[in-house]
Backbone bond lengths (Angstrom), bond angles and torsions (degrees), N, CA, C in turn:
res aa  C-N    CA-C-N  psi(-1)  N-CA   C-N-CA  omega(-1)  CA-C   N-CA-C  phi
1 X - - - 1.445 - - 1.512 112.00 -
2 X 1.456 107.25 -45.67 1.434 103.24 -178.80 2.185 119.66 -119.25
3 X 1.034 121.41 177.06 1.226 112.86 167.73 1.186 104.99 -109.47
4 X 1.691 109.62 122.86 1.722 140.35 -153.80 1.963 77.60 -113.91
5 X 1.018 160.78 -79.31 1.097 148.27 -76.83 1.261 97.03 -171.31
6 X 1.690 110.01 120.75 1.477 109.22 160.39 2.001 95.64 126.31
7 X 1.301 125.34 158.71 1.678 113.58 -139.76 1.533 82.54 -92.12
8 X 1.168 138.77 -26.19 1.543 126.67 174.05 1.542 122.08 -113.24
9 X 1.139 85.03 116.46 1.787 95.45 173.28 1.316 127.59 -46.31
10 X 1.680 129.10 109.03 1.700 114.94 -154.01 1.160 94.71 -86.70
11 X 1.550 145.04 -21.67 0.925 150.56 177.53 2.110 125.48 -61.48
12 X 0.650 86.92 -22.76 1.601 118.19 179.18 1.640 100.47 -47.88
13 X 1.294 139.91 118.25 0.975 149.06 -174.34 1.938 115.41 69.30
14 X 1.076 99.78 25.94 1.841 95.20 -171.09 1.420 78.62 -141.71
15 X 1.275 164.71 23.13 1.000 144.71 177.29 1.542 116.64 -59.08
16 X 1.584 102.31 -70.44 1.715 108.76 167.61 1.753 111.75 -35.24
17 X 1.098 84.85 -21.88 2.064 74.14 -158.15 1.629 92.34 -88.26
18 X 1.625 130.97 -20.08 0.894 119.18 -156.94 1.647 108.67 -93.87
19 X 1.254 71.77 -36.55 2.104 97.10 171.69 1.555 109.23 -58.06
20 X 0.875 132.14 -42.65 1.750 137.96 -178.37 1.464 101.45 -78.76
21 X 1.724 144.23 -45.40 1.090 125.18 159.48 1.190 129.34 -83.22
22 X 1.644 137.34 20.52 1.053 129.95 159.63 1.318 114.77 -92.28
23 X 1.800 110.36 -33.34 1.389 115.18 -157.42 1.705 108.83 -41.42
24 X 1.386 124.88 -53.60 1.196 127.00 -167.30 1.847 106.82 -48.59
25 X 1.108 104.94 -65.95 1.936 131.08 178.67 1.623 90.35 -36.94
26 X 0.962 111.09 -33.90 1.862 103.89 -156.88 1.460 107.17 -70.79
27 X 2.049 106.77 -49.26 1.269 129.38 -172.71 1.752 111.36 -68.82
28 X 1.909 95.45 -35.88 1.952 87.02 169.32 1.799 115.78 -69.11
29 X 1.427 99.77 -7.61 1.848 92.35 -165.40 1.482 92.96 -99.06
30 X 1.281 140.35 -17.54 1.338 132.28 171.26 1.158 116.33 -24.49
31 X 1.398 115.54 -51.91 2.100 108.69 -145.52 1.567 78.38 -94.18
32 X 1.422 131.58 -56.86 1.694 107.69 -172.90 1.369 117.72 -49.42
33 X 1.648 123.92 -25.69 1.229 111.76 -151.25 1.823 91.48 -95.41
34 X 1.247 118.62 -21.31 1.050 94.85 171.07 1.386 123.51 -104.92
35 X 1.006 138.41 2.17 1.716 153.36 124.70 1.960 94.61 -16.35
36 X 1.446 127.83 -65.08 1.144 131.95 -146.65 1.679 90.00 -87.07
37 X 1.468 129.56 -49.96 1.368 139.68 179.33 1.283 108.75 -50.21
38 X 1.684 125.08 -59.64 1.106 147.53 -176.44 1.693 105.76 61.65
39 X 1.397 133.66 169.82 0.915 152.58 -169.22 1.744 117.15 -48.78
40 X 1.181 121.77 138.44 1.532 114.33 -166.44 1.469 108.59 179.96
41 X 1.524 113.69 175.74 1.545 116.52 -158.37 1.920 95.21 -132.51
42 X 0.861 103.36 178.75 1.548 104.20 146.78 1.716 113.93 87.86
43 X 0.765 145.75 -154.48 1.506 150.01 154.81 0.928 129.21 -83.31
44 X 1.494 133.27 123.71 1.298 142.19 -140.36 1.832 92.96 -128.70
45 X 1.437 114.31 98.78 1.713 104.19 174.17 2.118 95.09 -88.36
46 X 1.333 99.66 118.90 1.651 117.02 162.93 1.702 102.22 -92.69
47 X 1.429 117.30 85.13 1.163 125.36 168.17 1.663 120.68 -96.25
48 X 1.942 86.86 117.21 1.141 119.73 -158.03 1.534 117.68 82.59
49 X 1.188 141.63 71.55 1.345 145.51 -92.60 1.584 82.50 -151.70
50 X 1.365 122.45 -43.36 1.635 125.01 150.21 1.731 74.04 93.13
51 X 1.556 111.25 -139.09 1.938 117.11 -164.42 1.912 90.78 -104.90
52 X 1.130 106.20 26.84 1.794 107.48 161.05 1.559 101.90 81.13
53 X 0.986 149.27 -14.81 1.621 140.90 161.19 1.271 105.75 0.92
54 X 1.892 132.10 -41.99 1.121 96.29 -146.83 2.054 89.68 -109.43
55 X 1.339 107.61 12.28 1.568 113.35 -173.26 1.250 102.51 -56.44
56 X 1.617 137.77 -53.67 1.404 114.49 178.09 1.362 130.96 -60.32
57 X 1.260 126.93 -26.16 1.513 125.75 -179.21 1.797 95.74 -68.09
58 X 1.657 111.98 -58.10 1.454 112.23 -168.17 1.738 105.72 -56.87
59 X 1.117 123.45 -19.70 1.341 144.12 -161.48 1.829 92.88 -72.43
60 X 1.847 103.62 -77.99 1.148 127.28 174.10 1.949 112.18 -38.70
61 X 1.068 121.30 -52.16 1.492 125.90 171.53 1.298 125.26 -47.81
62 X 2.000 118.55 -7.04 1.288 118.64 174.65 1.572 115.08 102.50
63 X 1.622 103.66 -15.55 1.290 114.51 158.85 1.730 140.16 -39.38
64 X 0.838 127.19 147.92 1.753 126.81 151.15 1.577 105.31 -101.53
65 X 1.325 128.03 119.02 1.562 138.59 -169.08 1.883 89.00 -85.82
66 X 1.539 118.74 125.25 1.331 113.62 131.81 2.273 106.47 -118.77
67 X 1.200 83.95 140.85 1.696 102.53 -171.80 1.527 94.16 -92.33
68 X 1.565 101.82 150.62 1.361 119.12 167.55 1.542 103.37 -134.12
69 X 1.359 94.55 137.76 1.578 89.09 151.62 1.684 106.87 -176.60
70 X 1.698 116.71 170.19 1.030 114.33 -179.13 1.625 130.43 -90.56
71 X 1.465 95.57 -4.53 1.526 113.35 177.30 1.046 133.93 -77.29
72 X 1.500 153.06 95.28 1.842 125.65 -136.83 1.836 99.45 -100.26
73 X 1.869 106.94 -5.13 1.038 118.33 165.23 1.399 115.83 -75.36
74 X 1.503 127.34 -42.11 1.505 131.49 176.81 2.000 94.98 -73.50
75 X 0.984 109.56 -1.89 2.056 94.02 178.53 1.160 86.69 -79.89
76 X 1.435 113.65 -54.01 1.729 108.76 -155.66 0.969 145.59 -42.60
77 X 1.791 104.29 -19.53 1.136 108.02 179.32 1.413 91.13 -111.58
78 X 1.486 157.35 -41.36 1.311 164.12 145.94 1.573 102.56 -7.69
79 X 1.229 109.59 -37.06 1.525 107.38 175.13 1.894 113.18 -81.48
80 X 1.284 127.59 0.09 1.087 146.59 -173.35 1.667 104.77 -95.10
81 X 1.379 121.23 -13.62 1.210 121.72 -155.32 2.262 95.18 -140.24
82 X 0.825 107.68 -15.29 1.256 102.32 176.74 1.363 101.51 -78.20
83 X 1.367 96.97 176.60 2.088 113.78 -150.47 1.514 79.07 -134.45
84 X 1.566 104.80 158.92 1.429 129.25 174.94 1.591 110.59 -56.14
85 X 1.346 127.11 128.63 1.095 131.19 -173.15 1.483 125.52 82.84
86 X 1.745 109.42 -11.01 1.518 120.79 176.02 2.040 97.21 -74.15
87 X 1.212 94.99 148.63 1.383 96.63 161.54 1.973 112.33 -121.38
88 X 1.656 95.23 161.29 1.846 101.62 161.65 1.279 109.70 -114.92
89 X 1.350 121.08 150.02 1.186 108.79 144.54 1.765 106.83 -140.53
90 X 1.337 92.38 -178.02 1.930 108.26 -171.10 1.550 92.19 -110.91
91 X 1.246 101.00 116.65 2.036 93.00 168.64 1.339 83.39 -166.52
92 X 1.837 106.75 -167.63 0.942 123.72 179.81 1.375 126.63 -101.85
93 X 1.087 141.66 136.27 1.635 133.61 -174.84 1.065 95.47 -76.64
94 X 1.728 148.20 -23.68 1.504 136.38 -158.91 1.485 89.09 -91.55
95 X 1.041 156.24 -68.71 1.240 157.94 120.39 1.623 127.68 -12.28
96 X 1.233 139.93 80.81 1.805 113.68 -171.46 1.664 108.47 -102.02
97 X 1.272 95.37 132.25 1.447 95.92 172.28 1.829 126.31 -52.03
98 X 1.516 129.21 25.54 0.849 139.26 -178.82 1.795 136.17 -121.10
99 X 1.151 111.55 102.59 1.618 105.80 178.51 1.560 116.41 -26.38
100 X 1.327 107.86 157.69 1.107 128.41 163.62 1.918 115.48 -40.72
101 X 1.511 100.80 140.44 1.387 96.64 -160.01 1.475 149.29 -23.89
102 X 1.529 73.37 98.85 1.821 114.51 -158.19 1.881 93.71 -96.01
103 X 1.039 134.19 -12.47 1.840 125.55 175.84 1.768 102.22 -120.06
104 X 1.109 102.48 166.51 1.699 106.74 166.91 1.321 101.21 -109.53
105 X 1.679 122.64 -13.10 1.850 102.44 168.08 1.831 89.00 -151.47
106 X 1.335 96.12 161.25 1.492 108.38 173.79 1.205 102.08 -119.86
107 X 1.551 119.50 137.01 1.665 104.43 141.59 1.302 127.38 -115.76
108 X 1.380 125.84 159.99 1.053 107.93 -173.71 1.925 99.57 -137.06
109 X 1.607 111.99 104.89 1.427 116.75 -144.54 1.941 92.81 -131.12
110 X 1.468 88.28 110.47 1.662 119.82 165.41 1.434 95.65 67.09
111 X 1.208 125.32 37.57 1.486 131.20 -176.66 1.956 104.60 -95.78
112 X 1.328 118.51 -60.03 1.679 109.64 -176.85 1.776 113.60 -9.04
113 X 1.423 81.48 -59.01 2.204 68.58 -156.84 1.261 116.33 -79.25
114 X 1.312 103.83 29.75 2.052 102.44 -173.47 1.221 91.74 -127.03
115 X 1.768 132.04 5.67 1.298 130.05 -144.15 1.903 88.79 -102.03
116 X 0.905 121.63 -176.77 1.902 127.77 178.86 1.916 81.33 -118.88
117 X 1.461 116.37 -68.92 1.101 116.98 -160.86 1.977 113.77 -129.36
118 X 1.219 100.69 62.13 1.370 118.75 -178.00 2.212 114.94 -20.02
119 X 1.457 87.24 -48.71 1.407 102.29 -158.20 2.219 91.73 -80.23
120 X 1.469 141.53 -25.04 0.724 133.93 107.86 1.592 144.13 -6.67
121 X 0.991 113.87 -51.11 1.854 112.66 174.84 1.517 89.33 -98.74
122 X 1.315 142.67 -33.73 1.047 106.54 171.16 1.708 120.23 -79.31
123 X 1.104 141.14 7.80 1.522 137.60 140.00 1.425 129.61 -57.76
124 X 1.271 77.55 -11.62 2.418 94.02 -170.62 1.714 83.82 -83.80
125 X 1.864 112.35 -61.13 1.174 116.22 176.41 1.266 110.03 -4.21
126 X 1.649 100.85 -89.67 1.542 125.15 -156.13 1.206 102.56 -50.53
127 X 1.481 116.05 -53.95 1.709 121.41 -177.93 1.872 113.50 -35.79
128 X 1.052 102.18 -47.64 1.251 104.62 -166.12 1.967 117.18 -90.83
129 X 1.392 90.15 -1.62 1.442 106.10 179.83 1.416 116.95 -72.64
130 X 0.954 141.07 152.21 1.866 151.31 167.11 1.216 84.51 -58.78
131 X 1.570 114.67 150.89 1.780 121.64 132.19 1.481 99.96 -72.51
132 X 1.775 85.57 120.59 1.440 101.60 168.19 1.366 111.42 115.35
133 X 1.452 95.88 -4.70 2.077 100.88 -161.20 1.839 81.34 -93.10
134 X 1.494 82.28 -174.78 1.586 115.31 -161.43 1.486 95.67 -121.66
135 X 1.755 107.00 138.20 1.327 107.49 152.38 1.764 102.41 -142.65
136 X 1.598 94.02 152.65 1.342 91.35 -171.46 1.966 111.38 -130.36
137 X 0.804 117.02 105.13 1.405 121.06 145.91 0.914 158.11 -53.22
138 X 1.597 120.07 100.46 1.565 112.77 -144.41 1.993 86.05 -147.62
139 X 1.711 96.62 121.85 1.382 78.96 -173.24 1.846 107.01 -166.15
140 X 1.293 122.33 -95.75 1.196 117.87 -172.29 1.575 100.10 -121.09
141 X 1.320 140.71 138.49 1.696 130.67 172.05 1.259 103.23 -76.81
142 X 1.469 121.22 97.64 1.193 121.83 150.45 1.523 129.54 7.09
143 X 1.470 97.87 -80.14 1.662 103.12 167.67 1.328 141.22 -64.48
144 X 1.274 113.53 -15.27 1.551 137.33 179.54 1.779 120.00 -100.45
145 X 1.384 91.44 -51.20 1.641 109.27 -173.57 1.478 115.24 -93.09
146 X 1.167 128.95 124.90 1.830 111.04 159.30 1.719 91.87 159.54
147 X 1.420 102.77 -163.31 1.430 113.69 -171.28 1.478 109.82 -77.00
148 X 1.491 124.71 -21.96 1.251 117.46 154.04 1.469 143.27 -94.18
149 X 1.298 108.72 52.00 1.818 119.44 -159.68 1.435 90.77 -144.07
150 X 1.099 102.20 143.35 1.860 107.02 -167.19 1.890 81.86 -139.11
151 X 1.423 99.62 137.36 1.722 114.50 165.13 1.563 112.90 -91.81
152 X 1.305 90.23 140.16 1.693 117.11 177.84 1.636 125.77 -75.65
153 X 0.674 160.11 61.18 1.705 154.70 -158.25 1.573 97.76 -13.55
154 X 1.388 131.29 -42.57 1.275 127.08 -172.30 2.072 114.29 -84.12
155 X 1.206 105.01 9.32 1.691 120.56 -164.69 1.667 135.96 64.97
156 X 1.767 79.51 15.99 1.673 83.44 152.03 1.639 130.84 -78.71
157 X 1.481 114.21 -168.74 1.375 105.17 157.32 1.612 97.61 -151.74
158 X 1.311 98.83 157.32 1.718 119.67 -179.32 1.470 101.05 -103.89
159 X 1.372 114.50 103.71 1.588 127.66 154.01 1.678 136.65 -48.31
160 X 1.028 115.62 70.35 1.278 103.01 -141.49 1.804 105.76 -82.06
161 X 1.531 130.79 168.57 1.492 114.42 163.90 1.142 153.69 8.06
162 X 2.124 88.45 -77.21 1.039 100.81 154.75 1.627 142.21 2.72
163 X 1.648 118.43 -89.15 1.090 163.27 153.53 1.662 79.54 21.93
164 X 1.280 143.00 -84.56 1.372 135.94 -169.40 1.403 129.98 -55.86
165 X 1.833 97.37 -11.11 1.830 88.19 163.48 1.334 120.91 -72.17
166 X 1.428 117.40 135.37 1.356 103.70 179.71 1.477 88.10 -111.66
167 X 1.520 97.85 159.83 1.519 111.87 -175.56 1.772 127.03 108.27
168 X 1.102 119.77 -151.65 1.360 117.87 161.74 1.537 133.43 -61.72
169 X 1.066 121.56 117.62 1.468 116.59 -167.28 1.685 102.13 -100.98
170 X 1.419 118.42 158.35 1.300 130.24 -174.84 1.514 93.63 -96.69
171 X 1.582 114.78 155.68 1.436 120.96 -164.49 1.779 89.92 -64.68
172 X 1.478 144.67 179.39 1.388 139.43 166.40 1.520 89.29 -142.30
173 X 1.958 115.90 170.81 1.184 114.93 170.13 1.697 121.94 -47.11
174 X 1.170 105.74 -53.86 1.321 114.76 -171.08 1.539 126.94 -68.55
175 X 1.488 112.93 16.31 1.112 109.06 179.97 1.586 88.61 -101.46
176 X 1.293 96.44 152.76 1.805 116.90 -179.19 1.113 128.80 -63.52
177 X 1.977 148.07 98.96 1.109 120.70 -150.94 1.828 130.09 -55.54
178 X 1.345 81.33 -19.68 2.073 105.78 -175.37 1.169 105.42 -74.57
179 X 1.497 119.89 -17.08 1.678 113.03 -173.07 0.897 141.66 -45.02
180 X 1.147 137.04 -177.74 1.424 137.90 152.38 1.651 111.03 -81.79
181 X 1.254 124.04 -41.99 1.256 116.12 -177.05 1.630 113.48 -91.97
182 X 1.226 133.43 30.01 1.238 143.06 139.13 1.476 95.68 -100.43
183 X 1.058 157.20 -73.43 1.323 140.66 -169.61 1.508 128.55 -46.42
184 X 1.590 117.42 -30.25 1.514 105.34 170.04 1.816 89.27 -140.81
185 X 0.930 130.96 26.68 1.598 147.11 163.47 1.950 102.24 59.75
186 X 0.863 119.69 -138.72 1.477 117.90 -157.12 1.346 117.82 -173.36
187 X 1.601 104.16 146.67 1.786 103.47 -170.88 1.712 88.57 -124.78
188 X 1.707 113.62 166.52 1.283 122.85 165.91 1.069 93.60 -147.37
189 X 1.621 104.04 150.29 1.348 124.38 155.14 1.776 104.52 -120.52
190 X 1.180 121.84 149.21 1.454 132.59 -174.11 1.412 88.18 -94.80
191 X 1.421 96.39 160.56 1.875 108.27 -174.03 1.571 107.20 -62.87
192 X 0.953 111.66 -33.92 1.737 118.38 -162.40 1.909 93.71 -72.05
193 X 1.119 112.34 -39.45 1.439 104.64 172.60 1.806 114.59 -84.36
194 X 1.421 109.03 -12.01 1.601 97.70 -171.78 1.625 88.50 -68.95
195 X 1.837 94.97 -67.33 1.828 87.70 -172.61 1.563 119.53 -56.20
196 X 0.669 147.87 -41.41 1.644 125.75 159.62 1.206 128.31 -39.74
197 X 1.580 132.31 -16.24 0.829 128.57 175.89 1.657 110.23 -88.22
198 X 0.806 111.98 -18.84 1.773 128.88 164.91 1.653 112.34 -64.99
199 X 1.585 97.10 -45.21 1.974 85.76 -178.39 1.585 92.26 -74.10
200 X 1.204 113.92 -56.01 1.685 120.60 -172.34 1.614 97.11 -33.75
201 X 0.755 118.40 -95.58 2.280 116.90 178.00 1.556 108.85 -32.39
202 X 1.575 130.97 -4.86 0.845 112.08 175.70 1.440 156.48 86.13
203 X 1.759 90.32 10.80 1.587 130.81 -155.58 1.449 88.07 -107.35
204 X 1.345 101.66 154.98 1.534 121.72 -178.73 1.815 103.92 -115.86
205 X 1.452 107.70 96.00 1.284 95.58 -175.91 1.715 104.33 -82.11
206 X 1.719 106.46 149.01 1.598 142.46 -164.09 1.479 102.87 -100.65
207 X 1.266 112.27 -57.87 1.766 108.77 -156.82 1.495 95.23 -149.08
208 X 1.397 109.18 150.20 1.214 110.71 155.01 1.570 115.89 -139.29
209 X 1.276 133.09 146.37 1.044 139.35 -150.44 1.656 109.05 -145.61
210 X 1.489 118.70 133.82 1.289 115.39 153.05 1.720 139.33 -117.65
211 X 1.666 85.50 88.69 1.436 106.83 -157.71 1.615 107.14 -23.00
212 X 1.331 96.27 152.13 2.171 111.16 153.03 1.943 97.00 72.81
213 X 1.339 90.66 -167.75 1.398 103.26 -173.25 1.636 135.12 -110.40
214 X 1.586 107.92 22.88 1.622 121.57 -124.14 2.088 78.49 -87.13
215 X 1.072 147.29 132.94 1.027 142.34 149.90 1.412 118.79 -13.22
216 X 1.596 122.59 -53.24 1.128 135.96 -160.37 1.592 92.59 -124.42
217 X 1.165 132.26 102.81 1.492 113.85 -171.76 1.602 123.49 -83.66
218 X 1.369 111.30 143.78 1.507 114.62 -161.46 1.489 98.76 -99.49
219 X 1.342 134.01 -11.57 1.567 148.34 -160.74 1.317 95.71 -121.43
220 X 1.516 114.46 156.32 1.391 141.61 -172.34 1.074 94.25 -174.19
221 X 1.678 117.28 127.51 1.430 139.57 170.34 1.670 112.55 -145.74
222 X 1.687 100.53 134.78 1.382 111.68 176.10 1.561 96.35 -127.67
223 X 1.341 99.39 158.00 1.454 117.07 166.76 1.193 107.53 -128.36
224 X 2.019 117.58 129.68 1.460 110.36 174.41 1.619 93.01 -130.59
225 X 1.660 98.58 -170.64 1.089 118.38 161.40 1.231 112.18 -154.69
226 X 1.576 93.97 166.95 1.913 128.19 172.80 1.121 117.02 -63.11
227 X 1.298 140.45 86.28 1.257 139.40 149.67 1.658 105.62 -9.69
């Protein structure tokens, strides 16, 4: 959702604009995301936490929300939405300002393609996770969603080449001029590198799920844990 990583915040002056087109997306991903989270106590790190959209569902799950993110424009309004005793902070996900398992669950929600080095913040993840805690991933489908997937007028999508660069993608025709990924551009990782980056951190993935009802699904969510 947001850019956690890297010396300038892409998010930085788009906050309002980003906050008004997610709000809707946020409220349809609630009931899967907490269906997949399920019920829990303790400290909840929302890494990359973007202007907080997703604090009431993590809120609702039994959680305590602390937010991360790298944007001090996406806090501003994230700080508008935190609850007494929630904390924010500004750091880096490649780096986190947090000891060793310091949360009982992480999430880490619509974050991949804004990431420099995805498979990296998810090692910070694990680091900072409980044995025993939960982290959950809920974000873009690899195969469907990203800088190489072009939309259909009829609600398909065209997969294009692309699809095996991993990393930074160059703007292409088919991205939308209004977008989001012409405005702060876009990262992919292909599935074969998301899940590896899960054994690599050391997580035991549980479930995987492809949230909502989309014909062609635009969401991919796993839930693992810490040995």
């Amino acid at each position: 959702m947001v850019s956690v990583h890297g010396p300038a915040p892409r998010y930085d002056g788009l906050a309002d604009w980003y906050d008004e087109l997610n709000a809707s997306w946020a409220e349809g991903n609630r009931a899967p995301l907490l269906d997949l989270l399920g019920p829990g106590t303790g400290p909840c790190l929302d890494l990359g936490c973007g202007t907080g959209l997703n604090f009431p569902a993590l809120r609702a799950s039994g959680r305590t929300v602390v937010g991360l993110d790298h944007s001090a424009d996406q806090l501003r309004l994230a700080g508008r939405r935190r609850a007494d005793g929630e904390g924010l902070v500004r750091g880096d996900a490649a780096a986190l300002p947090f000891a060793d398992g310091s949360f009982a669950s992480v999430v880490t929600l619509w974050v991949s393609t804004d990431m420099d080095d995805f498979a990296r913040v998810l090692g910070e993840a694990a680091r900072v996770l409980r044995p025993g805690g939960t982290l959950v991933y809920y974000g873009v489908h690899p195969c469907f969603t990203g800088p190489h997937s072009e939309d259909r007028p009829d609600g398909g999508r065209v997969i294009h080449p692309t699809y095996r660069v991993s990393g930074e993608h160059r703007p292409a025709p088919w991205w939308r001029e209004d977008g989001i990924r012409r405005r702060v551009g876009m990262r992919h990782l292909p599935l074969g590198e998301l899940l590896t980056a899960f054994i690599a951190a050391g997580l035991a993935i549980t479930r995987v799920v492809e949230p909502r009802n989309d014909p062609v699904p635009r969401a991919l969510a796993l839930r693992a844990e810490k040995p």
